[in-house]
N, C-alpha and C positions, 0 to 999 in steps of 0.2 A: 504493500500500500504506500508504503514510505516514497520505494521507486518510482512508482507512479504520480507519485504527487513532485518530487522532483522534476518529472519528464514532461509533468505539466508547467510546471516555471518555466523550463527552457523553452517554452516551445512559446508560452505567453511573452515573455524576454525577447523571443526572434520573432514574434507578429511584430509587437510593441515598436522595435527597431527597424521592420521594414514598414511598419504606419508612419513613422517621421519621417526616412528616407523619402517616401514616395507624397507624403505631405512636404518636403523642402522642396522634390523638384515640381511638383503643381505652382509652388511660391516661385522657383525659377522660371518656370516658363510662362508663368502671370505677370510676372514684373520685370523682364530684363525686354528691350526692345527688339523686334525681326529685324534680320537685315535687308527689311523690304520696306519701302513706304512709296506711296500716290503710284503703283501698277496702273490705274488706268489712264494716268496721263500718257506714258509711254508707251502704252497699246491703244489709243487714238493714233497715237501721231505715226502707228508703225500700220496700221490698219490704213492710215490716206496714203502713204507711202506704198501701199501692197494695192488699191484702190486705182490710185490716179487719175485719169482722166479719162476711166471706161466706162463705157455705157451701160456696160453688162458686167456682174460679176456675182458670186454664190459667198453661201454661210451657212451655216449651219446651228441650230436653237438649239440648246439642251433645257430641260429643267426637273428638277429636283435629284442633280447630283449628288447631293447628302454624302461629297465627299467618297464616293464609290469607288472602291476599286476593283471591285470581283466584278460591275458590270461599264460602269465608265471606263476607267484606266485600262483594263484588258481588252475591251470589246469594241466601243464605242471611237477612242481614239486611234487603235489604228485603222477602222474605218474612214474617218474624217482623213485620215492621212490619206489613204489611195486615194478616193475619189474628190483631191485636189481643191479643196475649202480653201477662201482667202483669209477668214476668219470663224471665231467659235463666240456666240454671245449664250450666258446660263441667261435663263429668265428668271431666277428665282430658287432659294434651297440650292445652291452648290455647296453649301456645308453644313454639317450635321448639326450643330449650334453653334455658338458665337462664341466658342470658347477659343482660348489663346492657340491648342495644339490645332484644334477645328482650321482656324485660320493658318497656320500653317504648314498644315497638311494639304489643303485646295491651293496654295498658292505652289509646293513642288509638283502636285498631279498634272495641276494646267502648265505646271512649267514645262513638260515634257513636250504640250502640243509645237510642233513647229512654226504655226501661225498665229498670229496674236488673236487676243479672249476679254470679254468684257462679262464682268456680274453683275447683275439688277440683287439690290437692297429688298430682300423679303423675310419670310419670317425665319427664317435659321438663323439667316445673316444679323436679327436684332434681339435674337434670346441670348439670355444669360450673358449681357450686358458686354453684345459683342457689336452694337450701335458703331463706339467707340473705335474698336479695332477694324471696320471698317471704312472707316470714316480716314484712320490716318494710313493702313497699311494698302490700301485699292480708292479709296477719294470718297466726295461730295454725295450724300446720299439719294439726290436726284443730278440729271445733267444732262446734258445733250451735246451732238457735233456733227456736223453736216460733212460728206465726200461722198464727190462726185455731183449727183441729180439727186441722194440721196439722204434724209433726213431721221437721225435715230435721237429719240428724245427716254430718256429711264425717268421711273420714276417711283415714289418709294411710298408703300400704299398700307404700313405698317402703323401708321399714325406716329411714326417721331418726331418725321417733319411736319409741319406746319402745314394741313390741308389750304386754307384758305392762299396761304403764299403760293403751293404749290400752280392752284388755278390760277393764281395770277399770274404767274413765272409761263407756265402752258401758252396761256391763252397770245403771250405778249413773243414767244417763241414761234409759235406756228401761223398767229397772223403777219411777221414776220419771214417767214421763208418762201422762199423761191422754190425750192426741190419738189420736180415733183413725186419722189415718192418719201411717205413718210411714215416710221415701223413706229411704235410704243411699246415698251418694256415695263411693265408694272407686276410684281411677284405675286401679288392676290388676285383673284379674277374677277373681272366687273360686272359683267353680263349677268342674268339670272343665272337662280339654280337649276345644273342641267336635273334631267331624271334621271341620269346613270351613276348619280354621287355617288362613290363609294360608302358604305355605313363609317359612321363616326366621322364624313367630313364635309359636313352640312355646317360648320361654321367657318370655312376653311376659305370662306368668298370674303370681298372689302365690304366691311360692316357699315363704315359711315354713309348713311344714305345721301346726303346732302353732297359730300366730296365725290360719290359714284354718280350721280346726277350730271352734278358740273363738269363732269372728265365727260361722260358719253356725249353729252351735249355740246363741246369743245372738238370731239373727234368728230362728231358729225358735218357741225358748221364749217371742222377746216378739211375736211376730205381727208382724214388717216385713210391710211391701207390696211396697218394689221395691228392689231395690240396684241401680243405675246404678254401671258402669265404662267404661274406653275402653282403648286400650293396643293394643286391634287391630282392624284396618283392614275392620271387617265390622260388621254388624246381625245381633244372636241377643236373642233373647227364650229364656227356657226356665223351668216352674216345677218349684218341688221343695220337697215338705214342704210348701205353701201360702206360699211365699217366690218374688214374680217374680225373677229376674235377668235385666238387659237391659243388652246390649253394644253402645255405638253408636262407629263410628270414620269417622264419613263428612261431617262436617262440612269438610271441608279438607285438603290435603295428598295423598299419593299413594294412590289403590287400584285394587286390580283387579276390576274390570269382571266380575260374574261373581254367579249368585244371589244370595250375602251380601254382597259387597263392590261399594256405591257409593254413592255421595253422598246423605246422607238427615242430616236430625235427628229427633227424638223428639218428636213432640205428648202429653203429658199435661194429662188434663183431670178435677180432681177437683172432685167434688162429692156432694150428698146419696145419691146412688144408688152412689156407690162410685167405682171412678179406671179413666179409658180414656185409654190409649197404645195410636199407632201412629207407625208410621216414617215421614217424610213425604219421598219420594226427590223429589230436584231433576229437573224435565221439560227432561230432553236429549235429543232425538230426533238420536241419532246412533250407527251403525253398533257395533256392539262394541269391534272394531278402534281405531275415533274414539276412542271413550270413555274405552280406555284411555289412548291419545296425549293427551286429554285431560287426562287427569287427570297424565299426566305433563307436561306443561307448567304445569298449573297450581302442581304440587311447585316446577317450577324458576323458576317465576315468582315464587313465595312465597320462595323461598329470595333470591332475589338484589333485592326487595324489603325482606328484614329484613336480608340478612346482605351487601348489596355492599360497602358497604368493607369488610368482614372479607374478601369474593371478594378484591377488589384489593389487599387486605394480603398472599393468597395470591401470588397471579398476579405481585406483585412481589417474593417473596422469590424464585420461581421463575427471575426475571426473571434476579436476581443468580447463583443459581445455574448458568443458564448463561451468564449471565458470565466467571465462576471455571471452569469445564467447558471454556471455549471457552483461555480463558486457557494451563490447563494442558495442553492438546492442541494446541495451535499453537505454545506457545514453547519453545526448545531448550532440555534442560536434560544439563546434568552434574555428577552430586551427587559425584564424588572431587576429591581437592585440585585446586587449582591449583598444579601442581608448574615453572610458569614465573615464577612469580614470583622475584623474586631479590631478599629482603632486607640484603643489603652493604652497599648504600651506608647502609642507617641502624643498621648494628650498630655501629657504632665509634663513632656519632656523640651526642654528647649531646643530649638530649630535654628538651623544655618541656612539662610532663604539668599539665594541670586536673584535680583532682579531686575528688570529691562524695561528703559522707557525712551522713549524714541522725543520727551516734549518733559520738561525740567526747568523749576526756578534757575534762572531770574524770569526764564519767559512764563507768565502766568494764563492757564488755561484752565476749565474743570478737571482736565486729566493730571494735570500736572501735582493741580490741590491733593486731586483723591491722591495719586502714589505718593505725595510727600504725606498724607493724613494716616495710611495703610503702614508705610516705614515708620513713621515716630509711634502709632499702636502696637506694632510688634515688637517695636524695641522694647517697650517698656513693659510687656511679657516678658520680656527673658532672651527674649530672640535677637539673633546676629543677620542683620540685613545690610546687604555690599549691592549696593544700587548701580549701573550701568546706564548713565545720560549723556546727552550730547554736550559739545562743550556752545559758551555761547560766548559776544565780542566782551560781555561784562562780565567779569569775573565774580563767581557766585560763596558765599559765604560756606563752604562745602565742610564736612567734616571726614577725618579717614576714611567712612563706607561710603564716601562716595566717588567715583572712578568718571572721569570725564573722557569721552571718545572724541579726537579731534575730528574736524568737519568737511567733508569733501564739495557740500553745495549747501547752499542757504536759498529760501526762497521767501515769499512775503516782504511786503516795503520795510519792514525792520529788519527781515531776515531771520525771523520767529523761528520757520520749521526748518529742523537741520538734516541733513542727510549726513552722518557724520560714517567715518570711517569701520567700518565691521571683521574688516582683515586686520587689524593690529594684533600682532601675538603679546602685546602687554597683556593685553582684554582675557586672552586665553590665560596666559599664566594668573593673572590675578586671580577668576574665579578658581584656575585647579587646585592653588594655594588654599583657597580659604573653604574649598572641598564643603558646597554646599549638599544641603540634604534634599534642599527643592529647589525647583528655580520659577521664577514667577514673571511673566512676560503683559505688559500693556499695550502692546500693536501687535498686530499680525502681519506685518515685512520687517525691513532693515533691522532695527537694532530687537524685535523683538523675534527676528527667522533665527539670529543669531542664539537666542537665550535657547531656542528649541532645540536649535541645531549641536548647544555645549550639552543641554540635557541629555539629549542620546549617546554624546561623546561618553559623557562622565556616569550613566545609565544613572541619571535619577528623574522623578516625576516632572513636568512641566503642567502649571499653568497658565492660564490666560484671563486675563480678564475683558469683556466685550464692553468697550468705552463710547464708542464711537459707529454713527450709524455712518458708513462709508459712502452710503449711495447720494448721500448728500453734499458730500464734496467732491460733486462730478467737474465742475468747474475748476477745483487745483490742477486735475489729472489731464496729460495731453495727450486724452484718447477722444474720441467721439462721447460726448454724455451719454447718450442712449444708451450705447453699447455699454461703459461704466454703470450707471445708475443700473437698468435691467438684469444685466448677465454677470462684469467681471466683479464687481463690487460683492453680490451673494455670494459666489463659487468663492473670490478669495478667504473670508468669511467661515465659509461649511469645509472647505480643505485643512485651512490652518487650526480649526475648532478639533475637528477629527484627528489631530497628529497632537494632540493635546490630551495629558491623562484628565486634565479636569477644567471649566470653564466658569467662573465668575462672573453673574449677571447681578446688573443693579435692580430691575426689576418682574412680577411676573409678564408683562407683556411681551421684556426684552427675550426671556426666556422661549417662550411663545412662538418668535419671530426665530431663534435658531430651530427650532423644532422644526419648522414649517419648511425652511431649508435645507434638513438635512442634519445637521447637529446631531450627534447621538451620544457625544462623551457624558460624564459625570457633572449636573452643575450643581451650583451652591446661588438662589435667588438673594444679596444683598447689598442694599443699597451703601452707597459709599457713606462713612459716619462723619459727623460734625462736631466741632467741639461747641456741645450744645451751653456751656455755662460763657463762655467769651463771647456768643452771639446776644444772652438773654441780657446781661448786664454792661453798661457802659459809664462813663467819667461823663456825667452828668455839664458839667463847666467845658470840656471837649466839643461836647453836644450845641452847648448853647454858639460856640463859635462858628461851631460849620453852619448852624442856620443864619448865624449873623451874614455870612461868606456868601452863600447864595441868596442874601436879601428875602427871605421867605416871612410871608405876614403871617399871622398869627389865624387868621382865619382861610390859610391858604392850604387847601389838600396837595402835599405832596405826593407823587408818583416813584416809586424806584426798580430800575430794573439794570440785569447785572450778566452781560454778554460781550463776546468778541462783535466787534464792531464788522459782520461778516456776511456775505449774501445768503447763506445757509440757515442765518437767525433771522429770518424774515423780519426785521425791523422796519422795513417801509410799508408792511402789511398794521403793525401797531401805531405810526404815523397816521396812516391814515385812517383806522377807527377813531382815534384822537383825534381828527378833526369831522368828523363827523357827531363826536361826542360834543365838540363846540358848534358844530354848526346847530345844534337843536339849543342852543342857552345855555349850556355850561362852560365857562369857561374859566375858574377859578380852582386851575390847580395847577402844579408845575411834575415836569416830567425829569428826572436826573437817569439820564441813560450811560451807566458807569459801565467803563472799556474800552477797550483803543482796537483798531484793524485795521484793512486795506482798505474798507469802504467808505471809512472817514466823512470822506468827502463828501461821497456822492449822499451819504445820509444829510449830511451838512445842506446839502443840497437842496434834497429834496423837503427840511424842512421849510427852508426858506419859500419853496415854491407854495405849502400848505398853510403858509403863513402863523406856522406853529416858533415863528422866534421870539415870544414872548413868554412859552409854555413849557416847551425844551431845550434841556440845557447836555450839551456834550462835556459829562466830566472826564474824560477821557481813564490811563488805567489808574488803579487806587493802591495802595502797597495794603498786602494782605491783613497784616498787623489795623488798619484804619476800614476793614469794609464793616468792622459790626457797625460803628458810629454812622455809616450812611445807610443801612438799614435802621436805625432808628431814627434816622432823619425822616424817615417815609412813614404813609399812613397806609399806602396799597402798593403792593408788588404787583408788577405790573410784565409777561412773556409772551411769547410769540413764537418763540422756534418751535421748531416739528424736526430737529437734527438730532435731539437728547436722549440719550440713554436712559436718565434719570432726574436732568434738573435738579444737580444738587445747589443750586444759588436759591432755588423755591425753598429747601428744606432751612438755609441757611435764614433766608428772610421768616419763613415761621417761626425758627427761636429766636426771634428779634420780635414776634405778638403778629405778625401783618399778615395780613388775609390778603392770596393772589388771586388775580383774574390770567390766564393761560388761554391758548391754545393747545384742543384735545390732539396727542400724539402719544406713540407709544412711551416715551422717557416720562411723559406727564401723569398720565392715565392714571397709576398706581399712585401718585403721590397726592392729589390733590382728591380729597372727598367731596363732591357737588354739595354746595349746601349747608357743608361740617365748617371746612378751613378755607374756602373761597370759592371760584367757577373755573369749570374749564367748557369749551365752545366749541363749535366747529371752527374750521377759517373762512368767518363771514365778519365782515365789518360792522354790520347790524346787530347783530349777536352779542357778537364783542365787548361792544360799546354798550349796550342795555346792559349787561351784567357791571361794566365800570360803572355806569353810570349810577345803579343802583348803590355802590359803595361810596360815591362820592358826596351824594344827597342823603345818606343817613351813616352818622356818627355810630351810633348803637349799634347797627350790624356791622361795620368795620370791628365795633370793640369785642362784639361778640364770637365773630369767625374768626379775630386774630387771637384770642385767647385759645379758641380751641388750636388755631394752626400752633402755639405754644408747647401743647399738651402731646401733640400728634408728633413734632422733631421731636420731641424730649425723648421718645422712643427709638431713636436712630444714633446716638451718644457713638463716636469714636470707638471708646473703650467695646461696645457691644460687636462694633465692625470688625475688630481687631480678633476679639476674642473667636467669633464665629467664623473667619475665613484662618485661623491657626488651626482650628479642630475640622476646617477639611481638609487642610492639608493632611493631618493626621489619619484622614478614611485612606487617601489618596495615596499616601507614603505605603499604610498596612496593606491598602490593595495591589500596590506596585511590588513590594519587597513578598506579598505571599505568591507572589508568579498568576494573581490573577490578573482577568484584564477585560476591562469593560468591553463586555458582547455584543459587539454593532455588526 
């Protein structure tokens, strides 16, 4: 069994290895350029060159080459060779899709032909966003050029380009020409539906009725000869109004065997007497039956001709998936606790804790608070915590456990967030010296892949704790938001979560929100703790000066609220309830929006514009030591973000007495009770503003929600935070060291 499950590694190991190889050269052959560009310029100009000044000369139509080799390339072209063509035009589908190899696989095929070849823009040529690659590697998705008495106008009936341009470009083309004969090339067919459609390709005609209108109407007024399409898998000829239309899909790829559907291309032959086309079907003397088995093997021969490493790119994801299928169906699982564990022996015992934080005083953030708030609680258990932060340009009052990692990039207008160095072997040597028992991580990259990555070195447990909702600062990241916010933000998230023995959430929601993702480790639901007595009580004479400072009357409701000055904290969503809340007759209260960021400004801004500069005041940041004194400046705590884990500044402002008004989010949800310690809302500015407003106009309920908001922090005390994320480490350690391991 043992072997077997080995020979399954290897063999998961060499899928694995040949999924990337064949995933890097898809990436090469997507992004490095051909060495081909604008083909049809230089097959105009080789085409009047071959043309010149005869009256008469032949060509030959293909359509729906889909890039064939088993029936084009073999068959088809050395026919066009004997019987002496001056040139070869596809009408449409010369390649199987719009993909990068697609295209450069029909440009060596037709390279073979000896006489130059022009493509009409249909639907192969604009799937899978090969618009583009036609456009620079063969030209202009519609065009035209006149040789001889001759006039060939293409045109692209896929809807990219611009129908109504189109009709104009047409109409200013052909009442313009002298020639008299004049062919059209459009990939989709315009004419009614014949009755020999093939099944399944009754939408396979140009849908826009309005742009089919104006074309037939255009060919008729100017006397065409012929419009050539392809798009389906038959040969029709039909005229109308003295307009041929001629449908050829037989050049390559699949059809069915059957009056109108098989293998043929188009002989046209113009000259002094006028133009003769016929279909010239390929001589297969073979049974009905044959021909269609035929023709379906030649579909899958073309297909894995152009597209086999795209097949084996398939066939190996497949590979993996049942991997993963096999994996989850043969191995035992049990997703409830492990309720044998028995952490004792490490709950009394002091702990040697590593830990990582990627965001560290002087620069001041929520995360910074919680991990400086979580280090001085365990110190003062017993425990030895050897901290790992970036360094920053101000040198920080640090004490020996704390280890600064120099900086490789900075970014933000201060230069806040560091990317600091993760290769230094100091970093290694330090933690192997001080031979932690756990290591404890605050971000899920740089400096906290690192803490993950010493844990497995040193084999002891790793946690993490989930700070930050990441999909909200899609705008740091130089990737596409969307793609961030929806996909890479989660996955980073549930990856790094799962390579984690254990996970700390501030609350149940947050918890909630890993579940929903994928999350399956060990968590422990706790909110980050406050030092709830420094918030309740303040220097009274302190107090009275900072209200002196901001000139605040006596009958004047102050506001306070306590964020990075950042687009993530919807601040211009709370601006403007606030002025909605004045535009109804309130306007007797001021707003101290304490914190500094990149958005500075443009908050700055946007006050001015709301005409809020008499109500908001930008106190920019506060030193930590001084924020109780401005929470008792305030009457109402006043949030907005939807970014928070947990809104520890709300908890902080409750043991300060003050009753908040928030926006409902998950950081919020758990913290604020409707009704008990203040409101939380949807993001509606009506909303909003009726729950402030309600605080603002009665004294009594401000005194009475913030008494309870008092009672409610009092319950979140440091000392409880400390105590309770020490005894999971101690599950965490017992689970790690008895060789068990969380069942996911």
């Amino acid at each position: 069994m043992r072997r077997k499950s080995v020979w399954l590694k290897l063999a998961y190991v060499a899928n694995l290895l040949l999924l990337c190889g064949l995933v890097v050269h898809q990436g090469y052959v997507n992004l490095t350029e051909p060495d081909f560009t604008s083909v049809h310029a230089d097959q105009v100009d080789a085409i009047r060159q071959v043309v010149g000044e005869r009256s008469d000369f032949r060509f030959a139509v293909v359509g729906n080459v889909n890039n064939s080799v088993r029936i084009f390339q073999d068959e088809i072209v050395p026919r066009i060779h004997e019987e002496g063509y001056d040139f070869v035009i596809s009408a449409g589908n010369a390649v199987s899709g719009g993909q990068a190899e697609s295209y450069r696989l029909v440009h060596r095929i037709l390279g073979r032909l000896e006489i130059p070849y022009l493509l009409t823009f249909g639907d192969n040529e604009e799937s899978d966003f090969g618009s583009f690659r036609f456009y620079e590697q063969f030209g202009p998705h519609f065009f035209s050029f006149v040789t001889d008495d001759a006039h060939f106008l293409f045109l692209d009936g896929t809807g990219k380009s611009s129908y109504s341009w189109q009709l104009d470009w047409l109409e200013r083309e052909l009442s313009a020409s002298r020639a008299s004969h004049r062919f059209v090339f459009i990939g989709l067919p315009v004419h009614r539906e014949l009755a020999d459609t093939p099944v399944f390709e009754s939408d396979h005609y140009l849908e826009a009725p309005a742009f089919r209108h104006g074309l037939i109407t255009l060919f008729e007024q100017y006397d065409v000869d012929v419009v050539f399409s392809a798009n389906l898998t038959l040969f029709s000829r039909l005229e109308s109004h003295g307009v041929e239309y001629v449908t050829t899909g037989g050049a390559g790829g699949l059809i069915v065997d059957s009056g109108s559907s098989f293998h043929h291309y188009i002989d046209v032959q113009v000259s002094e007497d006028g133009i003769a086309m016929d279909p010239v079907p390929l001589d297969v003397t073979l049974s009905a039956w044959q021909k269609t088995l035929d023709s379906l093997w030649g579909a899958i021969y073309s297909f894995f001709y152009v597209s086999y490493l795209r097949f084996l790119l398939i066939i190996s994801a497949l590979l993996l998936l049942a991997f993963h299928l096999h994996r989850l169906i043969t191995e035992e699982r049990d997703y409830y606790p492990d309720y044998d564990v028995d952490p004792t022996p490490y709950l009394g015992r002091e702990l040697r804790i590593g830990m990582y934080s990627n965001n560290y005083f002087p620069f001041v953030s929520g995360v910074t608070v919680s991990v400086d708030r979580l280090r001085r609680g365990l110190s003062e258990l017993g425990n030895q915590v050897l901290l790992f932060v970036p360094r920053y340009r101000e040198p920080g009052e640090d004490d020996d456990d704390i280890e600064r990692a120099p900086t490789l990039a900075s970014f933000g207008e201060k230069g806040e967030f560091r990317l600091s160095n993760p290769f230094l072997p100091r970093l290694y040597r330090r933690l192997k010296v001080f031979k932690p028992d756990i290591i404890h991580v605050h971000h899920p990259f740089w400096l906290g892949s690192l803490g993950l990555f010493m844990g497995r070195r040193l084999k002891v447990p790793v946690v993490y704790t989930y700070h930050t909702r990441l999909e909200h600062y899609s705008h740091f990241v130089p990737l596409p938001g969307m793609l961030f916010r929806n996909l890479i933000s989660h996955y980073l998230i549930r990856r790094f979560s799962n390579k984690c023995q254990g996970v700390v959430v501030p609350t149940h929601s947050a918890e909630e929100y890993l579940r929903v993702i994928g999350v399956t480790t060990n968590t422990l639901v706790q909110p980050t703790g406050i030092d709830v007595a420094r918030f309740r009580d303040v220097d009274e004479e302190r107090l009275a000066k900072l209200r002196q400072t901001y000139d605040i009357a006596e009958d004047e409701v102050v506001l306070v609220s306590v964020s990075r000055i950042s687009q993530e904290k919807n601040i211009e969503f709370m601006l403007e309830a606030l002025s909605v809340v004045r535009e109804r007759g309130y306007d007797n209260f001021r707003l101290l929006l304490v914190g500094d960021g990149p958005a500075r400004q443009l908050i700055q801004a946007r006050i001015e514009v709301l005409g809020l500069d008499e109500n908001v005041v930008l106190v920019g940041a506060v030193p930590p030591d001084e924020m109780a004194l401005y929470y008792h400046l305030g009457d109402i705590f006043v949030f907005a973000s939807k970014s928070e884990t947990q809104g520890m500044v709300i908890l902080e402002a409750m043991s300060a007495g003050l009753p908040v008004v928030a926006v409902r989010s998950s950081g919020i949800d758990d913290v604020i009770l409707e009704g008990e310690n203040g409101y939380k809302t949807p993001e509606n500015r009506q909303a909003w503003g009726e729950r402030l407003q309600s605080l603002l106009e009665d004294p009594e309920l401000r005194h009475t929600l913030g008494g309870k908001a008092q009672i409610f922090a009092g319950e979140h005390d440091v000392s409880v935070f400390a105590r309770r994320t020490h005894d999971f480490y101690a599950f965490l350690l017992a689970q790690y060291h008895s060789g068990r391991r969380w069942r996911r």
